[in-house]
N, C-alpha and C positions, 0 to 999 in steps of 0.2 A: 445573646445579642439584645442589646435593648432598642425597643422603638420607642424610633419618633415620631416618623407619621404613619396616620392614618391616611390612605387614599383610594376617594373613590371619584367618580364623574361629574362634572359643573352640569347645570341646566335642571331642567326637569328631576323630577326624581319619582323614583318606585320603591314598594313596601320591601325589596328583597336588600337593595343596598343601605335604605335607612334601617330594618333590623339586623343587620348586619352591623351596623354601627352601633346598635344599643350595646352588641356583647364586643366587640373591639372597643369601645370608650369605659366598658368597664372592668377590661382586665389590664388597659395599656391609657390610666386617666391622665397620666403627664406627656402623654402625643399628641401631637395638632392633626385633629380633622381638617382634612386638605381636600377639596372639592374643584378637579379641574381635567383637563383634557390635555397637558399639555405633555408629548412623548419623555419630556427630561422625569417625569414624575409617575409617569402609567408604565415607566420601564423598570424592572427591577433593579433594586441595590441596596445596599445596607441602609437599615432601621425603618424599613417601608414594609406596611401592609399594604396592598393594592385589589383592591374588588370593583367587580363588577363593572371593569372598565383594564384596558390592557390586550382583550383577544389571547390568554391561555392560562392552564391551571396549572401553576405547578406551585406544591407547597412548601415545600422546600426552600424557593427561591421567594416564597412571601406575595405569591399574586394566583388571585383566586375569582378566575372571571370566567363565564359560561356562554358568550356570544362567540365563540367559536366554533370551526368545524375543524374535525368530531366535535361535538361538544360534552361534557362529563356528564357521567348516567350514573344513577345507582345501582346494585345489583341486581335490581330485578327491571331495570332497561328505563324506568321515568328519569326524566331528567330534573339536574337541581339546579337551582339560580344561585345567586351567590352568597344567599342567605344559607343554602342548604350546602352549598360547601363551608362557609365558614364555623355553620354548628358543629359539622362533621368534626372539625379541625379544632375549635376552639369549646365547643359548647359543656365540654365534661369542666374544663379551668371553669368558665363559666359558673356551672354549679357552685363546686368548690367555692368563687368566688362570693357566692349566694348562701354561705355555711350549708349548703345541702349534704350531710351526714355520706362518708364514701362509701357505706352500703347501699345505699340508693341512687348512687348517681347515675350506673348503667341502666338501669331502671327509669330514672326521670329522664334520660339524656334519651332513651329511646321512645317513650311515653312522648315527649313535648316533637321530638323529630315527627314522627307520626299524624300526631293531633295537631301539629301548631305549624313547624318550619314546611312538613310535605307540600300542604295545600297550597301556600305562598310559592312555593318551586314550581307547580302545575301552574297556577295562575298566570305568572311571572311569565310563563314558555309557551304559556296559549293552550297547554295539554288540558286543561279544564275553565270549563267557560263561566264565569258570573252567573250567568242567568239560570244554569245551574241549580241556583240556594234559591228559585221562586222568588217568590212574592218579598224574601228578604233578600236578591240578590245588592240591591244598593245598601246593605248593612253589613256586607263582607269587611273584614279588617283591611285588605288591602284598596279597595275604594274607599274607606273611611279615611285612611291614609293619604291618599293622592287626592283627597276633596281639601287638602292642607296646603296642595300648592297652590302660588299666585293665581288670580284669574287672571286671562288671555291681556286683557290693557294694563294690569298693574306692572309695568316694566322696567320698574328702577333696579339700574345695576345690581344690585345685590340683591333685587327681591328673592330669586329664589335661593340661596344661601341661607338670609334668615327665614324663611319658609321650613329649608330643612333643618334647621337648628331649633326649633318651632316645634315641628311633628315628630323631631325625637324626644325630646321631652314624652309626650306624647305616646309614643312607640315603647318608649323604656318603660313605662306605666303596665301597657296591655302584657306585656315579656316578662317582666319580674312578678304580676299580679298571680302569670298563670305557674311560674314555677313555686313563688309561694306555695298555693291551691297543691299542688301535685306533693310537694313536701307533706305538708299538711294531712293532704288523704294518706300518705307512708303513715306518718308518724297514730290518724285515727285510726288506721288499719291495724295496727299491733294493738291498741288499745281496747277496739270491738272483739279482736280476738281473746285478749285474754278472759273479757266481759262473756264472753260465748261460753268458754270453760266452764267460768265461776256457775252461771245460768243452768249448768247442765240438760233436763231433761224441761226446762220452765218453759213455757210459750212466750214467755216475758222477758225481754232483755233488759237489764240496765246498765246504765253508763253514766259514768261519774258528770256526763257534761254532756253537752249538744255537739254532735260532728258526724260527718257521713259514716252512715252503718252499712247500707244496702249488701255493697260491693262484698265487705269482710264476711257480711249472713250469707250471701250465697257461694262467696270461698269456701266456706267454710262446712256448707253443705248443711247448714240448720234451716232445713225445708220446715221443723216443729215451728219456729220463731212466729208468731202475729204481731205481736206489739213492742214497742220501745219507750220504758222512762227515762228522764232526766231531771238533774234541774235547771230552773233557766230564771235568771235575775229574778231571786227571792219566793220564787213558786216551783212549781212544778210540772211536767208537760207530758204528755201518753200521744204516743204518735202510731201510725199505721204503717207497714211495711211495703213499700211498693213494689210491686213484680217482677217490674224489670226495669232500667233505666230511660226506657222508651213511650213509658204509661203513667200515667197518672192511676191506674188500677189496684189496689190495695188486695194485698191477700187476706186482709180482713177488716171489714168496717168499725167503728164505732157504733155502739146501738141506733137505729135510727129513733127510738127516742129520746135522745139526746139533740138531735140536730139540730143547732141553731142556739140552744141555753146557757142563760147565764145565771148565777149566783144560787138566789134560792129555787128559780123555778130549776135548773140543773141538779139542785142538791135533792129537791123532792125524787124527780125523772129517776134518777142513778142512785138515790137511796144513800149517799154519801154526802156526810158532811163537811165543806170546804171543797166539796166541787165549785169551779166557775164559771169556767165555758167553755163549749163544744162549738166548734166550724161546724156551719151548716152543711159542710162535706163530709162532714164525718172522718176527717183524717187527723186532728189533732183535737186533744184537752186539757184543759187546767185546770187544778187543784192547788191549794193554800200549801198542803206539804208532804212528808214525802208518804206517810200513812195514808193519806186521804188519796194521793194517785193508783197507789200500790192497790186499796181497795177498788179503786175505779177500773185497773185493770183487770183485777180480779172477776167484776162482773163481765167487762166486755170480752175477757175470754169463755164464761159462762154461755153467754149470748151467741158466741159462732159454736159453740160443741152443742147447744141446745139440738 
């Protein structure tokens, strides 16, 4: 059946029907987003999507709305908004339509459900409250979102229409940004792993390029790992491994005599030449290339086994 509209509710709007709309406008780009209340259009029938507006779910007939009672739960009893049924429904085409490789799609399709569409579904339904995120609770995506609608006197006919045509620009941004990212971590994940192999028994990892290691070194169960080289636009970079994705805490420093050095006073420090510099944190350094890293690691594994 091909669609032709998209439909969801006039007025106001929330983060669950405008992302909702990011992945319906981009698996169905020749349908008109249709923004209204009116029963001829919130009722189902052919070539209609209909969200978060209509009072019931059924997908079958093309309307996927969650202000009802019962209203649709997941299987473990939280409820979704319409954003969390439409992922359910549409969000693997989605990927696909994202070139996301179809070994990973079940995988990213429940990764982003999880991390991304859940939160927005508790939100949406009141099951989790803002204030929640602290001191960042006014930096939630879905209040960043709805700080896009009209203020309360801007009231021209169409204000909120183009409001919503406004924040999905917008919305599509933060949704394809993070399924990027998630592809991305798939595809450095196989790459760290092969890197792990090659490394064997070394305390030393290297990788052809800069990209999240963490996760693959503890897949992978290389508890030996301290450091990671690369290179990075025309130098070279020695980084620390952090413990866990919660810390800034390094399973192992950079010499504290290095902290803070650059060029030659670095090259004295570390006894290498073509060092450049060391974070006063001691979690990253540069070198000119790839001999002169490789030495640099060399000592700062020296330095934790001393």
């Amino acid at each position: 059946m091909t669609i032709t509209h998209l439909v969801t509710h006039s007025g106001g709007f929330h983060a669950d029907e405008l992302l909702s709309s990011v992945i319906l406008t981009r698996l169905f780009p020749g349908a008109e987003l249709l923004r209204t209340r009116d029963a001829g259009w919130t009722t189902p029938g052919a070539g209609k999507i209909i969200y978060d507006v209509g009072r019931s779910y059924d997908a079958e007939a093309g309307i996927f709305d969650h202000h009802q009672r019962p209203n649709p739960l997941r299987e473990d009893g939280q409820p979704y908004s319409s954003f969390g049924l439409i992922w359910r429904h549409f969000g693997r085409d989605y990927l696909r339509a994202m070139d996301v490789p179809d070994a990973d799609i079940e995988s990213i399709h429940s990764n982003f459900d999880q991390g991304f569409v859940l939160p927005i579904d508790l939100m949406d339904n009141g099951a989790l409250a803002p204030a929640e995120a602290g001191a960042l609770a006014g930096m939630t995506l879905p209040v960043l979102l709805e700080t896009l609608k009209p203020v309360f006197d801007e009231r021209a006919p169409d204000a909120d229409d183009r409001a919503f045509r406004d924040a999905l620009t917008v919305a599509r941004a933060f949704v394809e940004a993070s399924v990027k990212v998630k592809a991305a971590k798939r595809r450095a994940d196989a790459l760290v792993t092969e890197a792990i192999a090659a490394a064997g028994a070394s305390p030393v990892l290297e990788l052809p390029q800069g990209m999240p290691f963490r996760a693959a070194i503890e897949k992978a169960g290389a508890d030996h790992m301290l450091f990671v080289v690369h290179p990075r636009d025309g130098d070279w970079a020695l980084t620390t491994i952090r413990k866990s994705g919660d810390t800034f805490e390094s399973r192992a420093d950079l010499p504290e005599a290095w902290a803070g050095l650059t060029d030659a006073d670095l090259e004295a420090a570390s006894g290498v030449a073509g060092a450049k510099f060391c974070h006063n944190a001691r979690f990253i350094a540069v070198a000119q290339t790839r001999e002169a890293i490789l030495a640099m690691a060399e000592k700062a594994v020296a330095a934790v086994q001393a």
